[in-house]
N, C-alpha and C positions, 0 to 999 in steps of 0.2 A: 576749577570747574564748579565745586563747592560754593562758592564766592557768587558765580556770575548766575547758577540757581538761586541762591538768597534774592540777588540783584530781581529778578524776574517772576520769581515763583511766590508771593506773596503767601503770608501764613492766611490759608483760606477759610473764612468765617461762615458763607454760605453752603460749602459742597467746591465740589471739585467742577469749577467753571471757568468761561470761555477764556477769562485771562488765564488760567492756570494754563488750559492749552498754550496760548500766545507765549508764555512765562519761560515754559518747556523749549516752545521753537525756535523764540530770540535766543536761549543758554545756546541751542544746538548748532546756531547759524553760526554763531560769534565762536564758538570751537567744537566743530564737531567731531575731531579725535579725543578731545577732551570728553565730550554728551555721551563715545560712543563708550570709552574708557572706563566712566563712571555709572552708566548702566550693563553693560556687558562685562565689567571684569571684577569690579570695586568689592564686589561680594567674595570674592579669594583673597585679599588683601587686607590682615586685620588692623591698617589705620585705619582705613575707611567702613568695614564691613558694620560698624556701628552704626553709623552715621544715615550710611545708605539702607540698611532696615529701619528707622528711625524715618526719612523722608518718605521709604515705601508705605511704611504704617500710618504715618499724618495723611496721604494722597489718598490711602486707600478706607481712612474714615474717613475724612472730608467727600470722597465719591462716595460715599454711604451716607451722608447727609442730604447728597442731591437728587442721589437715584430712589431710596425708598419713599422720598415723593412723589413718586412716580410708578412704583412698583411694590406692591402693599404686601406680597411676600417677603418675608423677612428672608429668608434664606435667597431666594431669588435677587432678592435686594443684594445679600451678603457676594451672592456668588457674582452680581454686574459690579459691585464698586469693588473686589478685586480685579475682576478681568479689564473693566472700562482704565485703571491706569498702565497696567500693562497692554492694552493695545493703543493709547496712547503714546507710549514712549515707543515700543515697535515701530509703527506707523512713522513717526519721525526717523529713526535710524533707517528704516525702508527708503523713506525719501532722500535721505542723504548719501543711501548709497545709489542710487538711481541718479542720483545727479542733480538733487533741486527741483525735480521738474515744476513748472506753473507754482514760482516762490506768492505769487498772489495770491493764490488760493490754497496755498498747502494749510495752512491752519482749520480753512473751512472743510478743507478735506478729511484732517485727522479727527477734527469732531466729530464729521459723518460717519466717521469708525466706529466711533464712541458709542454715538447715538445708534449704531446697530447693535450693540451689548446693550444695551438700555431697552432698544425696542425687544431684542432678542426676550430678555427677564420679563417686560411687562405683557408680551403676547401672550393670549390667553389660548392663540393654537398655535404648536410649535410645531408642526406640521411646514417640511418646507423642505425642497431640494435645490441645489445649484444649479443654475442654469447649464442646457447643454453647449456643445460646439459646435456650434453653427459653420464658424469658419474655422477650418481643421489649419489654414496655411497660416496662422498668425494675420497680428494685424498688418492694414497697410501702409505700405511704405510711403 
């Protein structure tokens, strides 16, 4: 799994961008017991536990390269580019356990994630609640 993130996750120059997503969800297509193995577990296992702090700390300055562009708090800054690659890599494990759904646009989708920690840090009202239930019976069938 190691291997097939090098393959995909390039060492990123700009910030944590759209390929880096793409980079992520081809590793997880191509093995996702492996994707889920190496984020989910890898951190009790001391071969790996190095390794995977190590790619946690590259993603999560690289998303601090891209977001404090964007978000002129530094701390604010600090707090989205950890959260933007952990709900990154979430968001795919979501998807995989759901079953792939709309593989077209799952990439576009996991961004929109992103992109809500992003928006979330540079809002200047953070003033917001979740929408309610409209429909209490689930979606439809």
């Amino acid at each position: 799994m190691c291997a097939r993130l090098d393959a995909h996750v390039e060492e990123p120059v700009g910030g944590f961008t759209d390929a880096s997503i793409d980079g992520l969800l081809q590793a997880a297509v191509e093995s996702p017991a492996g994707f889920r193995l190496l984020f989910q577990h890898a951190l009790r296992e001391p071969e790996f536990k190095e390794r995977i702090e190590k790619f946690r700390a590259d993603i999560t300055a690289a998303a601090y390269l891209q977001i404090s562009a964007f978000v002129p708090d530094e701390a604010l800054a600090r707090w989205a580019a950890q959260l933007a690659p952990v709900v990154a890599i979430e968001a795919i494990i979501a998807w995989l356990d759901a079953g792939q759904p709309d593989p077209a646009n799952a990439a576009a989708r996991v961004r929109q994630s992103v992109m809500g920690v992003i928006g979330a840090a540079a809002a200047s009202d953070a003033d917001c609640s979740l929408p309610g239930l409209a429909n209490t019976e689930g979606p439809a069938q």
